[in-house]
Structure formats: C-alpha cells, structure tokens
Legacy VTK file of the C-alpha trace (Angstrom):
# vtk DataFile Version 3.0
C-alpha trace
ASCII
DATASET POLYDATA
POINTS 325 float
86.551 -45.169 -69.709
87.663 -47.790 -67.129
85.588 -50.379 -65.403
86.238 -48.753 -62.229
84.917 -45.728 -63.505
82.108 -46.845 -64.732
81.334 -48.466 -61.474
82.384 -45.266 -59.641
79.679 -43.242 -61.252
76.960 -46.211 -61.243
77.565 -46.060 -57.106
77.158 -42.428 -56.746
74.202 -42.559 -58.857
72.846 -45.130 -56.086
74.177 -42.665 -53.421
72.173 -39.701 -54.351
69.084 -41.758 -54.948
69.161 -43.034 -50.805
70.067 -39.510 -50.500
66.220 -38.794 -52.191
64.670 -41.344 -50.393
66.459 -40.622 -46.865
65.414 -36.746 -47.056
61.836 -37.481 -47.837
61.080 -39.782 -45.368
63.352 -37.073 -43.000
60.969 -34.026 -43.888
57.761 -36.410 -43.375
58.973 -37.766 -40.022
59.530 -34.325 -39.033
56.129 -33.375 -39.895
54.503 -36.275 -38.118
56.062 -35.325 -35.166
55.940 -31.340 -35.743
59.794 -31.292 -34.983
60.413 -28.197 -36.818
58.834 -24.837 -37.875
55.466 -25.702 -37.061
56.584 -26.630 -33.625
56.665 -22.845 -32.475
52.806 -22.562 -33.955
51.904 -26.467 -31.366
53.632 -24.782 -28.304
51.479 -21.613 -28.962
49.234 -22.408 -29.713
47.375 -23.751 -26.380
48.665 -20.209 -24.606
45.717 -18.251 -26.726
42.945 -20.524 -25.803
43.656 -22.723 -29.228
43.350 -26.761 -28.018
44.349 -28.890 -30.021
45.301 -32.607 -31.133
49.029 -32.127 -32.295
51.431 -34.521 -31.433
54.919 -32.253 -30.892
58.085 -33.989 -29.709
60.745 -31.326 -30.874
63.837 -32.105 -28.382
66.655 -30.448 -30.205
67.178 -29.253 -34.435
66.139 -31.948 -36.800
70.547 -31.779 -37.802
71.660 -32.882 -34.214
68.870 -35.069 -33.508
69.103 -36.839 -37.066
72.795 -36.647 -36.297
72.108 -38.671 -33.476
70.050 -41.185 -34.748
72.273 -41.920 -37.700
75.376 -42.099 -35.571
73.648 -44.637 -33.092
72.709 -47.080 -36.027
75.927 -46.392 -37.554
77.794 -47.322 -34.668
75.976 -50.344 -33.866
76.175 -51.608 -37.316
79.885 -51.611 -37.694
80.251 -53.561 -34.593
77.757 -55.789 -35.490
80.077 -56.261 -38.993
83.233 -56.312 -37.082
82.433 -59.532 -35.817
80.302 -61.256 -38.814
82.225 -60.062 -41.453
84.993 -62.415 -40.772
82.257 -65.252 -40.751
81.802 -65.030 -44.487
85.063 -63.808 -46.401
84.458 -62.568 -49.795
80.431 -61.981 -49.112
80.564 -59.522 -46.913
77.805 -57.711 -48.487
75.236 -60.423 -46.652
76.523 -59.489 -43.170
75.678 -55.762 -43.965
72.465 -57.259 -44.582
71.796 -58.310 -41.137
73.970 -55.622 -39.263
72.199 -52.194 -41.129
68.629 -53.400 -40.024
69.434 -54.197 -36.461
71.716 -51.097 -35.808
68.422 -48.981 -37.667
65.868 -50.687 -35.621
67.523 -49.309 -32.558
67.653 -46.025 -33.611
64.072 -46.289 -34.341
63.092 -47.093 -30.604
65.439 -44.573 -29.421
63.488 -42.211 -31.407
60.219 -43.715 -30.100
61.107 -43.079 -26.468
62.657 -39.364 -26.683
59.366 -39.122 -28.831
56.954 -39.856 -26.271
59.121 -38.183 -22.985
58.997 -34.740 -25.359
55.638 -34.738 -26.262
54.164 -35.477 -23.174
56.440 -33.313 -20.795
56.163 -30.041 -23.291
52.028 -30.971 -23.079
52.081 -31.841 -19.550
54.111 -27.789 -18.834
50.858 -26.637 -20.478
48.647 -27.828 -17.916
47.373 -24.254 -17.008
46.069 -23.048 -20.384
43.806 -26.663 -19.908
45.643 -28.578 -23.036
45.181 -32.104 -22.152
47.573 -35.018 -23.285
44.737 -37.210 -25.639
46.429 -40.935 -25.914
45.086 -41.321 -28.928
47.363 -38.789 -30.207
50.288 -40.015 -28.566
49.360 -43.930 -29.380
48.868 -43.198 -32.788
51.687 -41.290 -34.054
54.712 -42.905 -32.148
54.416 -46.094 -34.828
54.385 -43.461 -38.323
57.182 -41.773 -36.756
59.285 -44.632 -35.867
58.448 -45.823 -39.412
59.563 -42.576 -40.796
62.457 -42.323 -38.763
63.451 -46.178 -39.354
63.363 -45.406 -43.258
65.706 -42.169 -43.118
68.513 -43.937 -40.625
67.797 -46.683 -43.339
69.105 -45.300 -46.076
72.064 -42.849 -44.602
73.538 -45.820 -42.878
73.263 -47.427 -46.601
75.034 -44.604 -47.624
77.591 -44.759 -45.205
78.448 -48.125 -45.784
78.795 -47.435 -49.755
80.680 -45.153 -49.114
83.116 -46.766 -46.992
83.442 -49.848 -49.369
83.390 -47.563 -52.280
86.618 -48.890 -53.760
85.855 -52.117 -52.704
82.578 -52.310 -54.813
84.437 -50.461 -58.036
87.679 -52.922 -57.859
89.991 -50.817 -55.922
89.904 -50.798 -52.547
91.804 -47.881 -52.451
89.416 -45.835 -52.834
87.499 -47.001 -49.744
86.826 -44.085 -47.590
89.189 -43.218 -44.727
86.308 -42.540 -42.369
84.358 -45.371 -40.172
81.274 -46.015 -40.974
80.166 -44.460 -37.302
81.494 -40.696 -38.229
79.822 -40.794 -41.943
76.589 -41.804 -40.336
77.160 -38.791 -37.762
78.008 -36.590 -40.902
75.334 -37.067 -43.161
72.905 -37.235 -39.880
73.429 -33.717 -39.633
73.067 -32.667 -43.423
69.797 -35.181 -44.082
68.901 -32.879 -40.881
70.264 -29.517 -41.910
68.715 -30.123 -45.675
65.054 -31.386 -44.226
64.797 -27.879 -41.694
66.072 -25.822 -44.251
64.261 -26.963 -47.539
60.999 -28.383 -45.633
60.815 -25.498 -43.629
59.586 -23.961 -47.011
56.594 -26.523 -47.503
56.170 -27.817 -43.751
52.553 -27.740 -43.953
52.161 -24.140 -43.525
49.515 -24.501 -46.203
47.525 -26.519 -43.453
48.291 -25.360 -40.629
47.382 -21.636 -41.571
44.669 -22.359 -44.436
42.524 -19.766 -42.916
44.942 -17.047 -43.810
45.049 -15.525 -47.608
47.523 -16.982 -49.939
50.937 -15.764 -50.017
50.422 -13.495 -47.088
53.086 -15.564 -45.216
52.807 -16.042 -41.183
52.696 -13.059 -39.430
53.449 -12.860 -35.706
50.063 -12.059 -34.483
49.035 -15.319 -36.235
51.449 -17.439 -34.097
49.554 -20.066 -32.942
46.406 -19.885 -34.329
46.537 -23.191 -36.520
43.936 -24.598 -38.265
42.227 -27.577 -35.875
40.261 -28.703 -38.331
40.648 -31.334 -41.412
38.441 -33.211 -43.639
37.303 -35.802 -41.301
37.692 -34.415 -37.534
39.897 -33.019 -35.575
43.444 -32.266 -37.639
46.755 -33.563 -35.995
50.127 -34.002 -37.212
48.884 -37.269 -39.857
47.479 -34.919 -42.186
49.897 -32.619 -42.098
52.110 -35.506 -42.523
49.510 -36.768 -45.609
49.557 -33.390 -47.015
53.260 -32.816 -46.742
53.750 -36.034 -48.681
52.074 -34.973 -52.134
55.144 -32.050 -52.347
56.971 -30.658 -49.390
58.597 -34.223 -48.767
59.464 -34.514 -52.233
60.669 -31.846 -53.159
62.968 -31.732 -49.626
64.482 -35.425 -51.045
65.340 -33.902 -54.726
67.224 -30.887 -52.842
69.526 -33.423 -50.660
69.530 -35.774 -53.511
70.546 -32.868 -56.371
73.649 -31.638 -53.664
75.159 -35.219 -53.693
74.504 -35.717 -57.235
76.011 -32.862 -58.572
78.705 -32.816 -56.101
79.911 -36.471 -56.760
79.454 -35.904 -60.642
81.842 -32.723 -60.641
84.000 -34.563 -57.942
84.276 -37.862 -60.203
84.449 -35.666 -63.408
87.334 -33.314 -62.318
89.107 -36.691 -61.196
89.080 -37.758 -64.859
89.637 -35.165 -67.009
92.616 -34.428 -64.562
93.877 -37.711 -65.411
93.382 -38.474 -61.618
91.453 -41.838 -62.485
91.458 -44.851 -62.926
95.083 -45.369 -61.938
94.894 -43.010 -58.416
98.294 -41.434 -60.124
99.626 -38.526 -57.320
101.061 -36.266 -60.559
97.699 -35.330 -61.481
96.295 -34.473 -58.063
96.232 -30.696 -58.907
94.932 -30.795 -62.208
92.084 -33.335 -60.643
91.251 -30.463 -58.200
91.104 -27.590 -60.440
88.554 -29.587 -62.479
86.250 -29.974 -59.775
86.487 -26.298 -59.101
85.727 -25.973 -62.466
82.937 -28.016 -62.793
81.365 -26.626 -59.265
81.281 -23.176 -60.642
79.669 -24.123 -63.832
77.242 -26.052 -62.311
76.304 -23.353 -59.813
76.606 -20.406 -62.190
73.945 -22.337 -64.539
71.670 -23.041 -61.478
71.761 -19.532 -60.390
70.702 -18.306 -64.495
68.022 -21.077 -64.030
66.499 -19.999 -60.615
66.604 -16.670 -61.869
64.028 -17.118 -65.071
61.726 -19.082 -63.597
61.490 -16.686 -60.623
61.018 -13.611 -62.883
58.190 -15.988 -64.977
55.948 -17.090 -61.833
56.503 -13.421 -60.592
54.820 -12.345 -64.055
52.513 -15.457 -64.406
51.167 -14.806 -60.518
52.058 -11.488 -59.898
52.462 -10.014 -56.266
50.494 -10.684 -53.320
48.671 -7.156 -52.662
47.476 -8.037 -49.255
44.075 -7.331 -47.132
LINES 1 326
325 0 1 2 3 4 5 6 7 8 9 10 11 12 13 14 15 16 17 18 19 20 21 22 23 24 25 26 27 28 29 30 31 32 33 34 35 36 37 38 39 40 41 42 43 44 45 46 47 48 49 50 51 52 53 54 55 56 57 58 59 60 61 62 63 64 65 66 67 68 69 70 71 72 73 74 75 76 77 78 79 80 81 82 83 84 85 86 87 88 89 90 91 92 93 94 95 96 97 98 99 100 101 102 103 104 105 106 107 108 109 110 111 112 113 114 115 116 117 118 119 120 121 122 123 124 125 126 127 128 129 130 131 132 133 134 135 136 137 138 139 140 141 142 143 144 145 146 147 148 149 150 151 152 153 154 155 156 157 158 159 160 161 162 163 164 165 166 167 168 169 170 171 172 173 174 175 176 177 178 179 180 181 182 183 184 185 186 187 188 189 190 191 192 193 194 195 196 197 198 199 200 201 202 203 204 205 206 207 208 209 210 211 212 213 214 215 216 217 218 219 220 221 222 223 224 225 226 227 228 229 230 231 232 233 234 235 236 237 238 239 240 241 242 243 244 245 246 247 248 249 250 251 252 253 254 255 256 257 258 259 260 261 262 263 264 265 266 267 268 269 270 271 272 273 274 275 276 277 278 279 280 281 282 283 284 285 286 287 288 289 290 291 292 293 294 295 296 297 298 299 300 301 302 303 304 305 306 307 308 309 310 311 312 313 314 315 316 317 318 319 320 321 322 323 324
C-alpha cells in the first residue's frame, strides 16, 4: 500500500474523530440551551402554572441553525486564508491556524446574540401565565453555550478544511476536494445538526426533565410540560441537564456522527483500492472502484442491522417490558 494511502486513511481517521468531538459538544450545546425536544416541555410548561428557571433559545432546527453557524465561520475563514495564505508559501497550515479560530469566534457571538433575543422574547410572550425572565438564567448560560457552540463550529470547520486539502496533506493534490471550504462547512452544519436532533433526541435529558414519571413509560401528552424544577442543589435549569446529558446522551450522539463518517470513508477509501482506483487516480477503474463501495456499504450495514438486532432481543429478555401503572 502507497504512501498516499496510508495517509488517506490516517486523515479520515482524524476526520471522524472531530466528527466525535463536534457532535458531542453539538448535543450538549443543544441541551444547555434546550434547543430541541425538550424545548416543547420549556414553552409548556409555564401555560399549566409550572415556573421555572430554563433557559430556551430554540430559533429554528438544530440542522439549519448549526448549518448556519458552520457556514458563517466557514466563510470567514477562507477569506481570512485567501489573503494570508500567500504570506507564507509552503506553510500554509499556520495561516489555518489563525483564520479557523477567528472565523469560529464569530460564529460563537452570533450564536450568543440570537441566544439571548430567543430566550428572552419566547419568555417575555409568556408574560400572562406570570413566567418571569430571571438574569441569572440568562447571564449564566449564554457563556456554556457559546463555549459549546465555539467547540462544535471548531471542529466542522477543521473538517472542512481537511477535507479540502485532502490531497494536499496525502501528496496529491488531486484529490483536494472540489467544494470551498464555505459549502462543506454549510454541509456538515446541517448533518452535525440533523445527527445531534435525531440521536440526542433519544437521551436529551428526558431522564431529568421527567424523573417523576416511571421508567420506560415514555412522555405522554398529558405530561407535556410538567418538568421536573427541581435538582440536587436548587432550582434545576438547563446546566444540569446539560451536566447530566454529558455522562451519556452527548456521547453517545458524537460516536453516532463519528461511526457514519468512519464507516463511510473506510468503505469509500476501501472500494477505491481494491478497484484499483488508488493510488494512481487511474479513470479505467472508476467502475470497479464504485461497485466496491457498494459492496462494502451493504456489508457493513447488513452486519449492523444482525448486531442491533441481538442486543435488542437480549435487553428485551434481560429487562423485559414496561407493564405500566
């Protein structure tokens, strides 16, 4: 196997671990901020006489606002690069350096400030069922979710910028990616988004929010909006969920997004090869390159599927069904 092989794998091996880190820090920002499925339980929470302390900025999906986010940093950062790339010719690694940060960082306070507007104008609208805006609240979680946020436009715009010096960074340019760094920070906004609603939907803090009700019985719409006010040491609000979330539901929402770009770049990179595809980019062996990949895709899903289905049937035994009240 070729050095540019080797190097080809060893980058997408980076690529899916940003993609772990990026979707973790994605699920936990969403939880500081209750972006996502607990946002229904904030909003109704004040409507049946339940006051509480949760900070809940939701302005769009977590995909388009994630999308947005990503694209702004991206955007930034490849005209910061545009011009300081040329300033150091054959390091242009340490303008990236300089370029991702600053592009990120504005992101970030974009974030802050649609953070604050949403929370405050969706608490302000419930004025008549006496839910006050407590500045506390609002002080205190605009910083963990503009640290959150920062860490998750972080890493995608790393990703993007792999990505589009791919070939570069394995010896052959030409295997650079076509798109700008702008429009794969705009892409992979939306799937770090899609993968983080989807995935952390599942272990959003329900647990917390709902701790009151039996395990298992799953929300029920005459529960909507009664969330649990309490914690450990006060008054709850969205930093324990956020603390809670943390020990799994963050996580395991990283190892999803980071397991999709793994496995896809491994059957990608694997097709290419045993199609004779790589090292050499030949055109002839296009075809067989493809059918590989297919190959390898519906291997790899075919043995995920056998594996989801034992362990399913084994907790079913091990737990057995919920019976109810």
């Amino acid at each position: 196997m070729g050095l540019i092989v080797v190097l080809l794998f060893a980058w997408m091996l980076v690529i899916a671990f940003l993609a772990f880190l990026a979707c973790t820090f994605e699920d936990l920002e969403s939880d500081m901020g209750s972006q996502s499925n607990p946002n229904s339980q904030v909003q109704l929470a004040a409507q049946i006489g339940q006051v509480n302390r949760f900070f809940n900025k939701a302005i769009s999906g977590e995909p388009l606002s994630n999308a947005m986010y990503c694209a702004t940093a991206g955007t930034i950062a490849w005209l910061l690069l545009l011009k300081l790339e040329p300033l150091v010719p054959g390091e242009e690694w340490k303008a990236a350096v300089l370029a991702i940060p600053i592009g990120v960082a504005v992101a970030a306070a974009i974030n802050i400030i649609f953070s604050m507007t949403a929370h405050c104008g969706r608490t302000a609208a419930q004025k008549r069922f006496e839910q006050p805006i407590y500045l506390d609240v609002l002080y205190g979680h605009l910083l963990p979710i503009a640290t959150h946020a920062f860490m998750t436009t972080f890493f995608i715009t790393c990703i993007a910028y792999i990505q589009c010096n791919l070939g570069t960074l394995s010896g052959n340019p030409a295997l650079n990616h076509p798109f700008a760094l702008p429009l794969l920070g705009f892409i992979w906004g939306i799937t770090v988004g899609a993968i983080g609603s989807s995935t952390g939907d599942v272990h959003y803090g329900a647990e917390r929010e709902f701790q009151d009700r039996p395990f298992g019985e799953g929300k029920r719409v005459v529960y909507h909006g009664k969330i649990t006010r309490y914690a450990e040491c006060g008054v709850r609000t969205q930093r324990d969920i956020a603390g809670f979330c943390a020990k799994f539901g963050g996580p395991i929402t990283g190892m999803t997004f980071g397991l999709i770009i793994l496995f896809e770049n491994w059957r990608s990179l694997v097709g290419m090869q045993l199609g004779g595809y790589l090292p050499n980019l030949a055109a002839s062996a296009g075809n067989s390159a493809v059918t590989w990949a297919i190959v390898m895709g519906l291997i790899i899903v075919i043995a995920l599927a056998v594996v989801n289905y034992v362990f399913v049937r084994w907790v079913r035994k091990k737990c057995g069904p919920f019976v109810g009240v």
